[in-house]
VMD Tcl script that builds the backbone (N, CA, C; Angstrom):
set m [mol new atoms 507]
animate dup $m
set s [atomselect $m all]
$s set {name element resname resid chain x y z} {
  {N N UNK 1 A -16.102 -8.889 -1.418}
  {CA C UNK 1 A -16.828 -7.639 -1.515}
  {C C UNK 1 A -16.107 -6.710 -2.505}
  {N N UNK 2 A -16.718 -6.154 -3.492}
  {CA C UNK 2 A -16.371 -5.288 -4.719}
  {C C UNK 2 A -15.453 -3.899 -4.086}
  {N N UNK 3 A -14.926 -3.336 -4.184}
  {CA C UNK 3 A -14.029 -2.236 -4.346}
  {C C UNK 3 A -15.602 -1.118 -4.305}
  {N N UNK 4 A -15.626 -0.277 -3.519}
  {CA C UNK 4 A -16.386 1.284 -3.721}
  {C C UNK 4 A -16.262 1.184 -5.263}
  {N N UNK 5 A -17.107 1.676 -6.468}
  {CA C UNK 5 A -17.260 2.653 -7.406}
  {C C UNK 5 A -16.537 3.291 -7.335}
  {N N UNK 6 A -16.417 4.177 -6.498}
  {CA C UNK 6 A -15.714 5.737 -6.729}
  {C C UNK 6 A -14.099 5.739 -6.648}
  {N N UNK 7 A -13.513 4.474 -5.911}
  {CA C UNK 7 A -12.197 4.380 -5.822}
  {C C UNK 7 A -11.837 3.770 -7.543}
  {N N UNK 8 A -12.329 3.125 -7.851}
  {CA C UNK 8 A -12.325 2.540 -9.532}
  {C C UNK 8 A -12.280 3.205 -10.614}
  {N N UNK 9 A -13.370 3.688 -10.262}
  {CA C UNK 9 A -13.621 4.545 -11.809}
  {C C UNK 9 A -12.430 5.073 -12.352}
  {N N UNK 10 A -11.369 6.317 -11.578}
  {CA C UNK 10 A -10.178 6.512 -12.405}
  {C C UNK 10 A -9.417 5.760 -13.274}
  {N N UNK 11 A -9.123 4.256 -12.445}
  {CA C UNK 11 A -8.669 3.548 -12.877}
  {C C UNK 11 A -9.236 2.537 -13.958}
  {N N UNK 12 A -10.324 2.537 -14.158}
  {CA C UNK 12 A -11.482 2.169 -15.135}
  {C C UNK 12 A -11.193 2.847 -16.638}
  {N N UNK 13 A -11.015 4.604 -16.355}
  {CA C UNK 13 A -11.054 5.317 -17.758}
  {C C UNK 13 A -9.848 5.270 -17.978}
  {N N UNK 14 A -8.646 4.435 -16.982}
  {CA C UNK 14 A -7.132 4.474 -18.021}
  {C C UNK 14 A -7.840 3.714 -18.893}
  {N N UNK 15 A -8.231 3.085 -19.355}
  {CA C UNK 15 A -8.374 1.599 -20.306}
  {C C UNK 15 A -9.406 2.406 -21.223}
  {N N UNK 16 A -10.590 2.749 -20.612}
  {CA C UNK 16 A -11.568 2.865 -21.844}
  {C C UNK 16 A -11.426 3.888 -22.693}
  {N N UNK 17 A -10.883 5.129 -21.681}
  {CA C UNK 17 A -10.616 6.379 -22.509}
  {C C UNK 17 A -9.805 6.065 -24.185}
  {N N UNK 18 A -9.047 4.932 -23.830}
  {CA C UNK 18 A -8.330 4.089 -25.178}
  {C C UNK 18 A -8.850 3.819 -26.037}
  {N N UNK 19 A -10.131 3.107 -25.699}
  {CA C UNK 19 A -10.885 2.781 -26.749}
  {C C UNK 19 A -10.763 0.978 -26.009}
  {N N UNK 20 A -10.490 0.577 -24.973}
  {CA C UNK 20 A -10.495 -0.648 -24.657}
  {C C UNK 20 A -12.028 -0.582 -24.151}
  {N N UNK 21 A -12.577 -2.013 -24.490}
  {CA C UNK 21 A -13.745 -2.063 -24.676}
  {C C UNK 21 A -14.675 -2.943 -22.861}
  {N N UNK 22 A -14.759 -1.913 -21.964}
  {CA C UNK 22 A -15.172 -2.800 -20.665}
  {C C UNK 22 A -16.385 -3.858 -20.729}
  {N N UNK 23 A -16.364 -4.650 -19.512}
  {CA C UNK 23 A -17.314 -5.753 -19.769}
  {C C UNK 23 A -17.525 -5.809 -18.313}
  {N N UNK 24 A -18.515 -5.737 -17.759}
  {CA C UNK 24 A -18.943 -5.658 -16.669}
  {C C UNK 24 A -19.672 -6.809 -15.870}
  {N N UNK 25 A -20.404 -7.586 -16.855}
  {CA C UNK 25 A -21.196 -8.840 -16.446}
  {C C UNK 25 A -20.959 -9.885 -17.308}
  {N N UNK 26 A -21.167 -10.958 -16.542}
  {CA C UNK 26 A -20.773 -12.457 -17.529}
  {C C UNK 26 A -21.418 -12.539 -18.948}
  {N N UNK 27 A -22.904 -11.827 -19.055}
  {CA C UNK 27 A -23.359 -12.241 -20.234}
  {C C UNK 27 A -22.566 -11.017 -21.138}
  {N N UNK 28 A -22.216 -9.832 -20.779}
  {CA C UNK 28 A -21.185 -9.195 -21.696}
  {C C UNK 28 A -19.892 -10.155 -22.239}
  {N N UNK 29 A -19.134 -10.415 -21.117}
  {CA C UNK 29 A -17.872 -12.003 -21.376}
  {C C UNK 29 A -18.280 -12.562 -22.542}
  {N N UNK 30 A -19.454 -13.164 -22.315}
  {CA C UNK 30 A -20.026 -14.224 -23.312}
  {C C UNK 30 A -20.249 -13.775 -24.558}
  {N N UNK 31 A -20.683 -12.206 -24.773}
  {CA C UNK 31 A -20.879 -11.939 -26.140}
  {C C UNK 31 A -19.755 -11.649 -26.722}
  {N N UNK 32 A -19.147 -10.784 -25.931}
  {CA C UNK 32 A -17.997 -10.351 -26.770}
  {C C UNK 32 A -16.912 -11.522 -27.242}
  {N N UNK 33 A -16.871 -12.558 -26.462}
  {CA C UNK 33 A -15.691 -13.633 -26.456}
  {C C UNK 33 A -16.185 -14.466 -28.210}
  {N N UNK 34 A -18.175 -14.448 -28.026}
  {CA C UNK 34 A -18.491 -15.082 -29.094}
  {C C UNK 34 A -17.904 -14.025 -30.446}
  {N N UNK 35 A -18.358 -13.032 -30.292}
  {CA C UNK 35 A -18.423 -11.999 -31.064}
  {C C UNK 35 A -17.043 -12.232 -31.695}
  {N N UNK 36 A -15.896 -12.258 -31.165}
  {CA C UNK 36 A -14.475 -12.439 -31.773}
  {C C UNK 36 A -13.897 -13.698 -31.443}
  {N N UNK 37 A -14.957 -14.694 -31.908}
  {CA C UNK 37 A -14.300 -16.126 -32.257}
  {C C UNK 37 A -13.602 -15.950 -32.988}
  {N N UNK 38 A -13.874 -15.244 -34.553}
  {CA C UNK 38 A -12.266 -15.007 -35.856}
  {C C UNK 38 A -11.287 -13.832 -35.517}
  {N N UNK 39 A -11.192 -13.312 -34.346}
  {CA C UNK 39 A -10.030 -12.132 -34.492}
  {C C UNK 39 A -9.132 -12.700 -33.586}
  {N N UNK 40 A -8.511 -11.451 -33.520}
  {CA C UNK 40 A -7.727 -11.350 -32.679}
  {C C UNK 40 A -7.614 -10.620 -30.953}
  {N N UNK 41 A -8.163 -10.760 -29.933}
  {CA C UNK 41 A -8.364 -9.925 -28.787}
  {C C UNK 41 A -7.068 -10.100 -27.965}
  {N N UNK 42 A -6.708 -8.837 -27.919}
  {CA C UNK 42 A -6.176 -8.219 -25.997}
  {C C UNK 42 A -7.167 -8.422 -25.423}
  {N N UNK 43 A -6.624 -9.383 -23.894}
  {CA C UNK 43 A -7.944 -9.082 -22.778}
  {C C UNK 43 A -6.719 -8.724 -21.741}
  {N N UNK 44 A -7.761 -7.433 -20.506}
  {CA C UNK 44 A -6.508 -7.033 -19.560}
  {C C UNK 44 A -7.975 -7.500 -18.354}
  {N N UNK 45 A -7.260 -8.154 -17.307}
  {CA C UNK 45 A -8.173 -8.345 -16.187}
  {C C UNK 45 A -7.146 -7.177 -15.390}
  {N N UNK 46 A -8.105 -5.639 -15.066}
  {CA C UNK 46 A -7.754 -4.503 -14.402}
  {C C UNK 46 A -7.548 -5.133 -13.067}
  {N N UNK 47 A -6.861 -4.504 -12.608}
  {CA C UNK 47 A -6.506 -4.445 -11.402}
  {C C UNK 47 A -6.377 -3.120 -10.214}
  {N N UNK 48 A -6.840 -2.681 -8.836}
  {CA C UNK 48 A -6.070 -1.509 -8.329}
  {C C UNK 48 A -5.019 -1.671 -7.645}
  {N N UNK 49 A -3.954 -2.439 -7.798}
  {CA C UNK 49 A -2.600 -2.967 -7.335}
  {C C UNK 49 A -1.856 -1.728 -8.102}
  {N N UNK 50 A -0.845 -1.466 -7.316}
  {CA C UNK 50 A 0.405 -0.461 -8.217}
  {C C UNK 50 A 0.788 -1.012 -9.355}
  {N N UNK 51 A 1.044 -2.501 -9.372}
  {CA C UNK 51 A 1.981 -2.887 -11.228}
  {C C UNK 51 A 0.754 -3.148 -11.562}
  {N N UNK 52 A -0.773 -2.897 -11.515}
  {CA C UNK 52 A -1.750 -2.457 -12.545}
  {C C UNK 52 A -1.520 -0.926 -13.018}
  {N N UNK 53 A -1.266 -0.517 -12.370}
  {CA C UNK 53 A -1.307 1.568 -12.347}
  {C C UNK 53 A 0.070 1.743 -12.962}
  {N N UNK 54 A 1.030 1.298 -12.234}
  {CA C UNK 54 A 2.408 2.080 -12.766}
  {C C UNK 54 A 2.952 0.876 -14.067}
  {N N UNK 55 A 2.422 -0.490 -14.335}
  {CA C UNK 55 A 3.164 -1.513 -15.183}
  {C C UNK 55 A 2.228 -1.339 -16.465}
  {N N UNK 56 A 0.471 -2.022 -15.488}
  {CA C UNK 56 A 0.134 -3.031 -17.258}
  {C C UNK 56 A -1.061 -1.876 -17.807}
  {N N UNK 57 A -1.425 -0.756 -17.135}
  {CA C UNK 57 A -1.786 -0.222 -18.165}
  {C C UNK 57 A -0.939 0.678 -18.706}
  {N N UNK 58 A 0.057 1.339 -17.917}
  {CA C UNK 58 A 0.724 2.197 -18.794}
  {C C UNK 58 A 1.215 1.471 -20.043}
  {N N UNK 59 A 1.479 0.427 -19.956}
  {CA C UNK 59 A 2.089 -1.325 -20.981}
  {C C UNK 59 A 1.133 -1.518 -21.924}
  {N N UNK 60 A 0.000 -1.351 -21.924}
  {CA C UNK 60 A -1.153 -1.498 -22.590}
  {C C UNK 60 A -1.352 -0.578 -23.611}
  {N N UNK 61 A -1.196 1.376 -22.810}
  {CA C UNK 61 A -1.281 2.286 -23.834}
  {C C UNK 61 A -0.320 2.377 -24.818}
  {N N UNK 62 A 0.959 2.064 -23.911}
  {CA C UNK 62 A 2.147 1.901 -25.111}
  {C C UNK 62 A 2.418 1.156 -26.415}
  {N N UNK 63 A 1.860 -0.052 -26.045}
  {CA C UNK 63 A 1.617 -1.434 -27.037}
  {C C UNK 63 A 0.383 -0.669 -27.981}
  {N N UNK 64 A -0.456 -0.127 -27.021}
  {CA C UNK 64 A -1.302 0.461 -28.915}
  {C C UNK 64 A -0.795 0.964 -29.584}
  {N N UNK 65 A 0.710 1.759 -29.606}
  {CA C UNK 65 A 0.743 2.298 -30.788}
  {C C UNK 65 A 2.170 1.493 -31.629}
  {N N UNK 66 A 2.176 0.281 -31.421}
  {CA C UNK 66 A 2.594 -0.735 -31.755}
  {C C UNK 66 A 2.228 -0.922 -33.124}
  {N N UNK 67 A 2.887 -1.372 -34.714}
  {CA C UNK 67 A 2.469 -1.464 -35.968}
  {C C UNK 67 A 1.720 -2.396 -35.972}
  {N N UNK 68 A 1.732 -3.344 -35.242}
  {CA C UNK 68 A 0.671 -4.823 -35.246}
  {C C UNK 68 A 0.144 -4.457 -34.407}
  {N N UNK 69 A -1.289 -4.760 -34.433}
  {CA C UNK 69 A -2.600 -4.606 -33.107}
  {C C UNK 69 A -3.770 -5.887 -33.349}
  {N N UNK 70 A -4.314 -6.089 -32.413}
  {CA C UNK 70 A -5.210 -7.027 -32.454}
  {C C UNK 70 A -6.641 -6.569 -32.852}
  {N N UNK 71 A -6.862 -7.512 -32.811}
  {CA C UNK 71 A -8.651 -6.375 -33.743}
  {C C UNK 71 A -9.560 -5.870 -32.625}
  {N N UNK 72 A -9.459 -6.326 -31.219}
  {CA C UNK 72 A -9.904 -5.530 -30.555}
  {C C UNK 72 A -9.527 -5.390 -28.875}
  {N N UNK 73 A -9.773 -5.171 -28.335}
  {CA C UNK 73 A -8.874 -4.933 -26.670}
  {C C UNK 73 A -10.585 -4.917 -25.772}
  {N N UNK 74 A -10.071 -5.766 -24.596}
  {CA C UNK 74 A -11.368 -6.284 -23.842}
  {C C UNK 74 A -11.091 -6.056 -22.700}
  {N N UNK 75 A -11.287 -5.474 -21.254}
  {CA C UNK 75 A -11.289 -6.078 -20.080}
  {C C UNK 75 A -12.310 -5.900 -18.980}
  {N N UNK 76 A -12.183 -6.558 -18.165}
  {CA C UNK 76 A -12.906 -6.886 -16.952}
  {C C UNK 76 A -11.744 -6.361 -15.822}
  {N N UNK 77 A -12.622 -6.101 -14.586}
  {CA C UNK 77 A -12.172 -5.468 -13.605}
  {C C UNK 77 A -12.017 -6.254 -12.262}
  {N N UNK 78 A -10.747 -7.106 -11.953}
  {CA C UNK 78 A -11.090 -8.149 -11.019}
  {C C UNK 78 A -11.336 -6.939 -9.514}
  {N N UNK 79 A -11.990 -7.406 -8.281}
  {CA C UNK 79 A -11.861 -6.898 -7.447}
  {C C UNK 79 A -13.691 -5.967 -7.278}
  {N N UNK 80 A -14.130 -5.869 -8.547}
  {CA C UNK 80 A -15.295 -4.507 -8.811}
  {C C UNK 80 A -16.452 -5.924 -9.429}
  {N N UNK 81 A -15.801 -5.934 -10.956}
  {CA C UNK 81 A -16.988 -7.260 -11.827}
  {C C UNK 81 A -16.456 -8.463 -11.138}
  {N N UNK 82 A -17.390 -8.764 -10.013}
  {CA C UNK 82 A -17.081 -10.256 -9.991}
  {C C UNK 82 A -17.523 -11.390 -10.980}
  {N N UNK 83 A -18.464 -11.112 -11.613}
  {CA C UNK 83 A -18.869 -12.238 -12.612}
  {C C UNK 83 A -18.489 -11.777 -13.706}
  {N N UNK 84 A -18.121 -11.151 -13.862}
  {CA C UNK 84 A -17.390 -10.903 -15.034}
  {C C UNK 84 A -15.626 -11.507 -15.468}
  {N N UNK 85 A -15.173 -11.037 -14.477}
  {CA C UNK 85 A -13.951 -11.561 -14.259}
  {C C UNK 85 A -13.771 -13.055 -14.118}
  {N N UNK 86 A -14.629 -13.587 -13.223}
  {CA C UNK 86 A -14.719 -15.164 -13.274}
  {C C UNK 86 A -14.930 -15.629 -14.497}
  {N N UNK 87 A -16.031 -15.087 -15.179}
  {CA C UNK 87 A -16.413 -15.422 -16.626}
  {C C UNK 87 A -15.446 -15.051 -17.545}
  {N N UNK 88 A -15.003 -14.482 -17.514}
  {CA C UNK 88 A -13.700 -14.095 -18.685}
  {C C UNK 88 A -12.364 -15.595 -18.060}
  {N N UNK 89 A -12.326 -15.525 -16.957}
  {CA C UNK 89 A -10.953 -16.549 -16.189}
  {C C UNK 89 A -11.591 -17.759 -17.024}
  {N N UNK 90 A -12.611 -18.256 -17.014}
  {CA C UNK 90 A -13.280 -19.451 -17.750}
  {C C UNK 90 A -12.753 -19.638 -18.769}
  {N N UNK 91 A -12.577 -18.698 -20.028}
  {CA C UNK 91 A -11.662 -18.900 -21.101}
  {C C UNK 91 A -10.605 -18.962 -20.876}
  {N N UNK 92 A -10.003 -18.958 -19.610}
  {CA C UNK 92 A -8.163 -19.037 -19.898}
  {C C UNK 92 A -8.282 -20.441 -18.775}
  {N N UNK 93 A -8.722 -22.002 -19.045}
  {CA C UNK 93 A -8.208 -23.122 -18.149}
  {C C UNK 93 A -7.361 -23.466 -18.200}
  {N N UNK 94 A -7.021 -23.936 -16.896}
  {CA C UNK 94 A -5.380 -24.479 -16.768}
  {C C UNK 94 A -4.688 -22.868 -16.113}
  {N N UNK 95 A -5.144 -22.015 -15.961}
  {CA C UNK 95 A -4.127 -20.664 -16.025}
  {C C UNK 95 A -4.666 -19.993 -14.907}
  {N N UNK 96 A -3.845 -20.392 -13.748}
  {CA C UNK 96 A -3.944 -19.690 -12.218}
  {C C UNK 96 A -4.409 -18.142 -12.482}
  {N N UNK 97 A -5.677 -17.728 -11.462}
  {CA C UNK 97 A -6.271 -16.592 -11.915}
  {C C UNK 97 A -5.308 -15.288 -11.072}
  {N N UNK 98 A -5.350 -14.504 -12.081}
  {CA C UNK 98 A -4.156 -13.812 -11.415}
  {C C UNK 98 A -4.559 -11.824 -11.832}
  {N N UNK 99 A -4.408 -10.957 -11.182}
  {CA C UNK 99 A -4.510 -9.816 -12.035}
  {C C UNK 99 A -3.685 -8.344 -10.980}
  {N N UNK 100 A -3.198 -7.898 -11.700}
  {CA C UNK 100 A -3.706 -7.505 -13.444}
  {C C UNK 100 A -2.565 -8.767 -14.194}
  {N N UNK 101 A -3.691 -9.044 -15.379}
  {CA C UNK 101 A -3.136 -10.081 -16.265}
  {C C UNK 101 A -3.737 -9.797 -17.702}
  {N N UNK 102 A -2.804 -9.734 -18.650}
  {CA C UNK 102 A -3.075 -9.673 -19.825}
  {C C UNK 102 A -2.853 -10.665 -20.663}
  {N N UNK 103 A -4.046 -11.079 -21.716}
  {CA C UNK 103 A -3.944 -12.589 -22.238}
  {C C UNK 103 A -4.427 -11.929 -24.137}
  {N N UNK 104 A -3.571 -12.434 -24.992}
  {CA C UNK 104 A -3.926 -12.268 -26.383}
  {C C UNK 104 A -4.731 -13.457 -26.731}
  {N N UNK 105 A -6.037 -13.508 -27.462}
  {CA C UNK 105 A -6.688 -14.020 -28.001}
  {C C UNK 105 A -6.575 -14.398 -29.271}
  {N N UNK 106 A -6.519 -15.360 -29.827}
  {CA C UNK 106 A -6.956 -15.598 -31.697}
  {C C UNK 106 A -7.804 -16.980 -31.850}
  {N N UNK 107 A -8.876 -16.355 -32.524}
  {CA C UNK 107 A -9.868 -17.457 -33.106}
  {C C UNK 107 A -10.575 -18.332 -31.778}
  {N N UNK 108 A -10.745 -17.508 -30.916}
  {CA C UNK 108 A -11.305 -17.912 -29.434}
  {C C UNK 108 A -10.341 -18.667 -28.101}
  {N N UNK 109 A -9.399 -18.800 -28.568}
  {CA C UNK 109 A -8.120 -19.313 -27.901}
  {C C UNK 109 A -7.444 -18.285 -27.509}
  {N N UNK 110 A -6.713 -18.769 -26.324}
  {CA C UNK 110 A -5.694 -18.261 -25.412}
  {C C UNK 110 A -4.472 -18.039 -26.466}
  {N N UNK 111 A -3.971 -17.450 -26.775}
  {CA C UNK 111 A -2.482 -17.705 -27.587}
  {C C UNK 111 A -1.106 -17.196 -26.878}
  {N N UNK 112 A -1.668 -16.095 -25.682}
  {CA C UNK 112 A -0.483 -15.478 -24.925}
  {C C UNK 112 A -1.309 -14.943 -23.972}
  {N N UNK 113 A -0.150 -15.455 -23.068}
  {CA C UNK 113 A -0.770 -14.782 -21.725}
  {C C UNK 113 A 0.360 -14.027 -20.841}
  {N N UNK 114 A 0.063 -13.259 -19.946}
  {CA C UNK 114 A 1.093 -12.393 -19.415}
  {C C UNK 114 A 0.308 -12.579 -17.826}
  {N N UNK 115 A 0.790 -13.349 -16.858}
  {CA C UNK 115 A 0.389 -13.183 -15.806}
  {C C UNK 115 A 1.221 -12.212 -14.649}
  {N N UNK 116 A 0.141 -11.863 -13.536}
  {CA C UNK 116 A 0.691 -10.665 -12.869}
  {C C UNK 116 A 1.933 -11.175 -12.384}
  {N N UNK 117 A 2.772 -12.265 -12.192}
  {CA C UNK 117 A 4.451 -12.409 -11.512}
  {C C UNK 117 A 4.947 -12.240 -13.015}
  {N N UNK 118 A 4.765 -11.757 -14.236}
  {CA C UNK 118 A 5.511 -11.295 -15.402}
  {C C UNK 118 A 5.218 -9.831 -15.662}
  {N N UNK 119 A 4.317 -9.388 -14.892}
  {CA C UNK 119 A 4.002 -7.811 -14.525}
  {C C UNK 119 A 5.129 -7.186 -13.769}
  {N N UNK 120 A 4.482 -7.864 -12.504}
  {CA C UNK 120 A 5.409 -7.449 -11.438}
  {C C UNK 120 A 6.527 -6.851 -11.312}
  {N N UNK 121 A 7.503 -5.887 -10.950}
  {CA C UNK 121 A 8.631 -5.568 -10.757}
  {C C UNK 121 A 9.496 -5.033 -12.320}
  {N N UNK 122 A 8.857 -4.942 -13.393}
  {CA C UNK 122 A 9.135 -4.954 -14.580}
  {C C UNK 122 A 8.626 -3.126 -14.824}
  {N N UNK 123 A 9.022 -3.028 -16.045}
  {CA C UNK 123 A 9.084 -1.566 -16.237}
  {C C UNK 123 A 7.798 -1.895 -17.435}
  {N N UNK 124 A 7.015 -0.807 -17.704}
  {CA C UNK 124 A 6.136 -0.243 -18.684}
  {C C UNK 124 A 6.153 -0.764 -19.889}
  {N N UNK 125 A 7.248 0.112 -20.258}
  {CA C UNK 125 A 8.590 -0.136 -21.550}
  {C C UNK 125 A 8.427 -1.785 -21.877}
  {N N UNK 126 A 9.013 -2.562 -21.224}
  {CA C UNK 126 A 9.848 -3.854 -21.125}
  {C C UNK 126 A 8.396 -4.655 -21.260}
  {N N UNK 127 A 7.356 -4.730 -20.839}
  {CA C UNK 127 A 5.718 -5.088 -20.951}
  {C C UNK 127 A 5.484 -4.714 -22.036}
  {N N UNK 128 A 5.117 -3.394 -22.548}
  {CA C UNK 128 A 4.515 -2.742 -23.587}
  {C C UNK 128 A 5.420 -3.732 -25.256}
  {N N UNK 129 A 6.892 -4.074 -24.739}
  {CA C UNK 129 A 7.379 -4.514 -26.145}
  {C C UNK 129 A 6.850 -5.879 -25.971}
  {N N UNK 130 A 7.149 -6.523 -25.078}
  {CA C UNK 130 A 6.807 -7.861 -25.036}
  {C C UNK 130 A 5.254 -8.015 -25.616}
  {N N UNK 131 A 4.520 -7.139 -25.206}
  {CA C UNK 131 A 2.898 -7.598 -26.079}
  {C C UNK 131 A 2.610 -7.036 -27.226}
  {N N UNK 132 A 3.693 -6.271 -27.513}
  {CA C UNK 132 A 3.926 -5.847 -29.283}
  {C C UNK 132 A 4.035 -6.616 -29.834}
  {N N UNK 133 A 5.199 -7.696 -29.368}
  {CA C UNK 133 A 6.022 -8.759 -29.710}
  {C C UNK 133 A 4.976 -10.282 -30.143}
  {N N UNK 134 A 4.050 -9.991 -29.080}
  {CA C UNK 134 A 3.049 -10.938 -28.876}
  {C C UNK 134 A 2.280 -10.614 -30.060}
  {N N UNK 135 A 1.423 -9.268 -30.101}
  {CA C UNK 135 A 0.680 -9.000 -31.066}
  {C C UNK 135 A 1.117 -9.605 -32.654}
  {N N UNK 136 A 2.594 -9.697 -32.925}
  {CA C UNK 136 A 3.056 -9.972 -34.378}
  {C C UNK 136 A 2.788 -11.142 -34.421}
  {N N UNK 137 A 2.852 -12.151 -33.302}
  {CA C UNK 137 A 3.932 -13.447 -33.291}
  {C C UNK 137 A 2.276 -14.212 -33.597}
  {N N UNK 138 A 1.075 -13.725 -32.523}
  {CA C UNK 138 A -0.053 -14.080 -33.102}
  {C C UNK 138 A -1.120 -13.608 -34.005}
  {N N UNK 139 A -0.495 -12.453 -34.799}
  {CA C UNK 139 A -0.745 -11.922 -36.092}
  {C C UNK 139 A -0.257 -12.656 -37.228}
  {N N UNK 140 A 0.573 -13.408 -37.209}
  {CA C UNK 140 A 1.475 -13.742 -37.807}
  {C C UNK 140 A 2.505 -13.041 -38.246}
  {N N UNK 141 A 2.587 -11.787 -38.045}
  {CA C UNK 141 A 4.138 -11.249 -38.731}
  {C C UNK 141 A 5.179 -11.031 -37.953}
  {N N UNK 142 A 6.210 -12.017 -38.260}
  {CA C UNK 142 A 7.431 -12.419 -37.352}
  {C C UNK 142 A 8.446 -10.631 -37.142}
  {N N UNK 143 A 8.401 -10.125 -36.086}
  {CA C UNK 143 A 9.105 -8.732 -36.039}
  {C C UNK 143 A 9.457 -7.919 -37.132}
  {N N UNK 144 A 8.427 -7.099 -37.849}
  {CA C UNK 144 A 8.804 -6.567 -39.147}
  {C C UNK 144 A 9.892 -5.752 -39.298}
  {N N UNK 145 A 10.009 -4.993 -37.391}
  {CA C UNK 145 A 11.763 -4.040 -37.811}
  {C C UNK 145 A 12.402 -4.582 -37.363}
  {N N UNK 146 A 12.600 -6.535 -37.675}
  {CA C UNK 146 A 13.939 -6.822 -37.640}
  {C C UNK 146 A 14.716 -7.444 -36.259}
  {N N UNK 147 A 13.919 -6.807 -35.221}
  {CA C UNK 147 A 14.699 -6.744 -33.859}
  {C C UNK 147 A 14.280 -8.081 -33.290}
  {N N UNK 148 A 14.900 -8.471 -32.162}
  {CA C UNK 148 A 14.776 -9.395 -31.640}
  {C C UNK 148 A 14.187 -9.655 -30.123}
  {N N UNK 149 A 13.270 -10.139 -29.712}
  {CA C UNK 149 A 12.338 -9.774 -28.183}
  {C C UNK 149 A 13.866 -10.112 -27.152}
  {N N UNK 150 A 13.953 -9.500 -26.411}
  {CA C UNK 150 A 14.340 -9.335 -25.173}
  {C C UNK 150 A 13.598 -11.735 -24.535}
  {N N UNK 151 A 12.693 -11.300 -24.825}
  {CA C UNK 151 A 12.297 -12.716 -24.156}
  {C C UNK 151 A 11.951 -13.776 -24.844}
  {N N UNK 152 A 12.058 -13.610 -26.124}
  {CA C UNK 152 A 11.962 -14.648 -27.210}
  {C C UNK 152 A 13.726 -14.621 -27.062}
  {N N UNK 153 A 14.617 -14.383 -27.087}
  {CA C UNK 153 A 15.901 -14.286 -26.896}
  {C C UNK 153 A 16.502 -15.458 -25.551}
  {N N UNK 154 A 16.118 -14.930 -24.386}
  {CA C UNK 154 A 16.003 -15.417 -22.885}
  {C C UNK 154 A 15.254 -16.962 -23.300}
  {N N UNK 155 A 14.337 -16.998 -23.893}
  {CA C UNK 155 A 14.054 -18.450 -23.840}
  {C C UNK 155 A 14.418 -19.362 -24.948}
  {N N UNK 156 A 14.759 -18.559 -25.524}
  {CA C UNK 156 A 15.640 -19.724 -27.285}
  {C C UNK 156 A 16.965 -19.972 -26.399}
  {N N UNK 157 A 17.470 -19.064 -25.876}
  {CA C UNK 157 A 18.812 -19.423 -25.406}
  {C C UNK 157 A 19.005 -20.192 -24.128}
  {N N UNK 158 A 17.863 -20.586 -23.837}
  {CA C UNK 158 A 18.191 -21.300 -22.309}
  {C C UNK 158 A 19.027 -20.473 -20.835}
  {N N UNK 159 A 19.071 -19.096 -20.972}
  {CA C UNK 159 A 19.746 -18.291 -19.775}
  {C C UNK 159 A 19.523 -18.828 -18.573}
  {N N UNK 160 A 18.516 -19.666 -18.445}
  {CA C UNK 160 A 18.261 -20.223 -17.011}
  {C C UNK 160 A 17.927 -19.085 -16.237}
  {N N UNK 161 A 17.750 -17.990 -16.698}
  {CA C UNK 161 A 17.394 -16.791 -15.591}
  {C C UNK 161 A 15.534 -16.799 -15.348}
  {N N UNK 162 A 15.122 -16.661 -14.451}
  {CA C UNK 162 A 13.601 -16.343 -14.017}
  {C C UNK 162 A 12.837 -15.939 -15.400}
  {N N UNK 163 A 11.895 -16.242 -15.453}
  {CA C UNK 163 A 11.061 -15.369 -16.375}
  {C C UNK 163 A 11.170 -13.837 -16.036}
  {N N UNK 164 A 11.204 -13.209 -14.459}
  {CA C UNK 164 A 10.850 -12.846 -14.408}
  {C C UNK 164 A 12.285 -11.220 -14.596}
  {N N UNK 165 A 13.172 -11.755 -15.080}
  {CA C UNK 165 A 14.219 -11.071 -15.926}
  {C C UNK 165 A 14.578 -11.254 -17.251}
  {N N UNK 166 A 13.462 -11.811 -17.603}
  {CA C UNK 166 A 13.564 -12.037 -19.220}
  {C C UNK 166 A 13.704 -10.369 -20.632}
  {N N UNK 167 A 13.146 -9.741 -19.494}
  {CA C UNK 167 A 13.223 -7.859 -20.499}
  {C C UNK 167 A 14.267 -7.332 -20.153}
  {N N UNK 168 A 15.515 -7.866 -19.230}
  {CA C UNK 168 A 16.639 -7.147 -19.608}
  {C C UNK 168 A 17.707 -7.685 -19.764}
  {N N UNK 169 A 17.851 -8.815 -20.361}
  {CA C UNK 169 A 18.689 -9.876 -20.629}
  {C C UNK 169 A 18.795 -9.316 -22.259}
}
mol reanalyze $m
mol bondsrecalc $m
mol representation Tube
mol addrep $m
């Protein structure tokens, strides 16, 4: 059973007020997913969980003002759009449905995904770089100021630590 309207909506205009583009029903999923077969998409499956509210959208607004961006930002609302959300999960197989979860798109493919146990327990900050990080890596431009990801770091080096301490290593 969907979430009340009225408990949502706030949490609805963090995203759109952005300019992130909502999708409410499967045949929306379907156009827009066709629509940016050649780009590049952010998709955020919303959530009303706290590390939706206090992690991945504050993570989301931050990453827009990131020098690399994707050509456009998409989400669905798990919990409210049920067919929507299912229909969007359809493009990510193989990938336990999870939210809030944020997944980068290029050329209709999955290229990065951020599921909610890489949300979880993590700071704003530490999210927001990691899908900056993401944005270049499937833009193609390898970190233009130079720096080095916190979790591209953690996994070249084998730390053996959790993913889920990969942003302060």
């Amino acid at each position: 059973m969907p979430y009340p309207p009225q408990l949502v909506e706030p949490m609805r205009l963090e995203l759109t007020a952005l300019g992130v583009e909502e999708l409410r029903t499967a045949e929306d999923v379907d156009r827009a997913m066709e629509s940016t077969r050649e780009q590049t998409v952010a998709v955020v499956i919303n959530s009303v969980c706290g590390c939706a509210a206090g992690m991945a959208r504050p993570a989301v607004r931050m990453a827009m003002n990131a020098p690399v961006q994707p050509d456009r930002y998409l989400t669905v609302f798990a919990g409210q759009d049920l067919e929507a959300t299912a229909q969007m999960r359809s493009y990510l197989p193989g990938i336990p449905p999870s939210s809030p979860f944020i997944a980068v798109f290029k050329d209709g493919q999955p290229a990065f995904v951020m599921e909610r146990r890489e949300i979880e327990g993590r700071s704003a900050s530490a999210i927001a770089y990691d899908l900056a990080r993401a944005y270049e890596r499937v833009r193609g431009v390898e970190n233009p100021e130079g720096d080095e990801s916190p979790s591209a770091g953690a996994a070249s080096h084998g730390s053996g630590m959790p993913d889920t301490f990969r942003s302060i290593l």
